[in-house]
Residue frames as qw, qx, qy, qz and C-alpha x, y, z in Angstrom:
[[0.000, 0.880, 0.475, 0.000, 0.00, 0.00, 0.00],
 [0.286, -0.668, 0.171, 0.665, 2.92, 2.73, 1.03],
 [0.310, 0.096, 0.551, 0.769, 3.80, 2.51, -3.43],
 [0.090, 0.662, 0.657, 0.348, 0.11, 3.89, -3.87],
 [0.285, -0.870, -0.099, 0.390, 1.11, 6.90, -1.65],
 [0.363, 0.445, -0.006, 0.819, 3.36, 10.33, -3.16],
 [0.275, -0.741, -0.328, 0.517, 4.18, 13.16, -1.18],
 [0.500, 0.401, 0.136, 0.755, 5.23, 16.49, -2.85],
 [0.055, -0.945, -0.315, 0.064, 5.88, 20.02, -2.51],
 [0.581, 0.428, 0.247, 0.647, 7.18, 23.13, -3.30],
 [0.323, -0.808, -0.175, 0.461, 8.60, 26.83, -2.09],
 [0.382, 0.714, 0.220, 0.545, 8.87, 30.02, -3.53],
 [0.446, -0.648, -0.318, 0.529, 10.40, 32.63, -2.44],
 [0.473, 0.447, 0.330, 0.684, 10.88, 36.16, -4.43],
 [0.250, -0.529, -0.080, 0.807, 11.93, 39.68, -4.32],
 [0.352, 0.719, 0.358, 0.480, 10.62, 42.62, -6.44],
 [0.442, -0.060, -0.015, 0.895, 13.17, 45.64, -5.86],
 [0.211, 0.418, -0.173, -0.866, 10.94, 48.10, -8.13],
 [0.508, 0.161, 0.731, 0.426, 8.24, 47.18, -10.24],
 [0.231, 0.312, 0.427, 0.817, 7.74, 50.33, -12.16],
 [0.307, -0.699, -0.522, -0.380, 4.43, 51.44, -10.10],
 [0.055, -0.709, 0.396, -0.581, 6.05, 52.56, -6.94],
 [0.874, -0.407, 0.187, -0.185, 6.02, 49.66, -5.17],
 [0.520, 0.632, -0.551, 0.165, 9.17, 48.52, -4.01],
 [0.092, 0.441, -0.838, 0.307, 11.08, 46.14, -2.16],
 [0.864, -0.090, 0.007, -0.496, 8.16, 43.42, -1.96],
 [0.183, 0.367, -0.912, 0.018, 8.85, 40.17, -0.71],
 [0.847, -0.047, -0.149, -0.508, 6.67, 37.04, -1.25],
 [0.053, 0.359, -0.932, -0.005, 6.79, 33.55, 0.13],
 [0.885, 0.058, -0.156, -0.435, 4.40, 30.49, -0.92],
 [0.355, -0.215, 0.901, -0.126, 4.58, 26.91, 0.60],
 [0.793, 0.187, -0.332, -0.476, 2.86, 24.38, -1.88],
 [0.259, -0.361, 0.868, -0.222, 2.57, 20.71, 0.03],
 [0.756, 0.079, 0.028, -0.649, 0.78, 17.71, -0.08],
 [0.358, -0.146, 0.921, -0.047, 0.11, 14.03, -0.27],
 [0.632, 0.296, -0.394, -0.598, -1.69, 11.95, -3.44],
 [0.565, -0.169, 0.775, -0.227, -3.26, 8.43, -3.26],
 [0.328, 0.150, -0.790, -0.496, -3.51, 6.48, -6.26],
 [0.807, 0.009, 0.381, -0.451, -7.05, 4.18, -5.84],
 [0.719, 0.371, 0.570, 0.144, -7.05, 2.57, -9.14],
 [0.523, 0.099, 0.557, 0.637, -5.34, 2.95, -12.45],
 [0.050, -0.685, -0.554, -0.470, -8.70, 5.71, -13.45],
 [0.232, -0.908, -0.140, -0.319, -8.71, 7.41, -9.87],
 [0.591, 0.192, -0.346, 0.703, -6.71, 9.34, -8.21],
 [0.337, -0.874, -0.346, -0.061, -7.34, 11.59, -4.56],
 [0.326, 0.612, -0.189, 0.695, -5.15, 14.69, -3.48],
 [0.246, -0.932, -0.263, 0.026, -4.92, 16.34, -0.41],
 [0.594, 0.206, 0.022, 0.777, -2.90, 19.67, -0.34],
 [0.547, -0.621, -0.286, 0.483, -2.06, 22.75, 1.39],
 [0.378, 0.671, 0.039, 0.637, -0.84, 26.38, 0.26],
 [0.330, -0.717, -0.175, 0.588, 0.79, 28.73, 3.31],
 [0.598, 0.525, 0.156, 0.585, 1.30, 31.89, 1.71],
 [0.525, -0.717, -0.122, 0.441, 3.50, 35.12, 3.03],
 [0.368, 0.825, 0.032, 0.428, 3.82, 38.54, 1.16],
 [0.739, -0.323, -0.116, 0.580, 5.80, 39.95, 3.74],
 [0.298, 0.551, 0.165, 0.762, 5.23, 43.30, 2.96],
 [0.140, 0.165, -0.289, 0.932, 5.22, 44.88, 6.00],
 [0.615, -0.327, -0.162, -0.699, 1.42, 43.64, 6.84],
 [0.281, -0.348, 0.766, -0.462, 1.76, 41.29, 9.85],
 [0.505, 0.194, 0.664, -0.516, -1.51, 40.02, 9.46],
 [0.817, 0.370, -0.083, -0.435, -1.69, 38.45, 5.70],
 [0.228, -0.240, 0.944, 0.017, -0.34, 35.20, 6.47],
 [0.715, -0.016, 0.246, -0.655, -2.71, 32.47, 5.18],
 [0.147, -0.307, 0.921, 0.190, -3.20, 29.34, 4.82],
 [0.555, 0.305, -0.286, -0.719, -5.14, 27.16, 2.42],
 [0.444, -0.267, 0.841, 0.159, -6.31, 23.58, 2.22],
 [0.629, 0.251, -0.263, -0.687, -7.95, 21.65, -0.75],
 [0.485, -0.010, 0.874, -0.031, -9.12, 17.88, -1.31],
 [0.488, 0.558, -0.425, -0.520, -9.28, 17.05, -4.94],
 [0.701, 0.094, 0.707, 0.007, -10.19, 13.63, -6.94],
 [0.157, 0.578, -0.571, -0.561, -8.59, 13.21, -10.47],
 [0.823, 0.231, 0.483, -0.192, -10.59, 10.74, -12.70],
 [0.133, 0.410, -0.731, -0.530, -8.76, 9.53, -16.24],
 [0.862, 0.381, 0.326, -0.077, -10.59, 7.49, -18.88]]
């Protein structure tokens, strides 16, 4: 059963100095996580997670996201 399990995930992190509007020195960070279960050759179930974190000097727009997703193929 463990082979029918994946785990994945994925971090960003980026800087925008200037971007032409007057906003400057912006810094963003995004957590993309998660875990996938294979049923059967046709289905397939997700669950997964987004923290994101602009860091722009607003304390208080942290957030976090979950989702639960089912991928059918024919």
């Amino acid at each position: 059963p463990i082979d029918k399990f994946s785990i994945f995930a994925r971090y960003d992190n980026w800087n925008v100095t200037n971007d032409g509007q007057g906003n400057t020195d912006f810094n963003e960070k995004k957590t993309i996580y998660g875990v996938a279960y294979q049923y059967n050759k046709h289905v397939r179930f997700f669950a997964s997670g987004i923290s994101y974190d602009p860091n722009d000097k607003k304390p208080n727009d942290n957030q976090t996201d979950y989702k639960l997703t089912a991928e059918v193929k024919w």
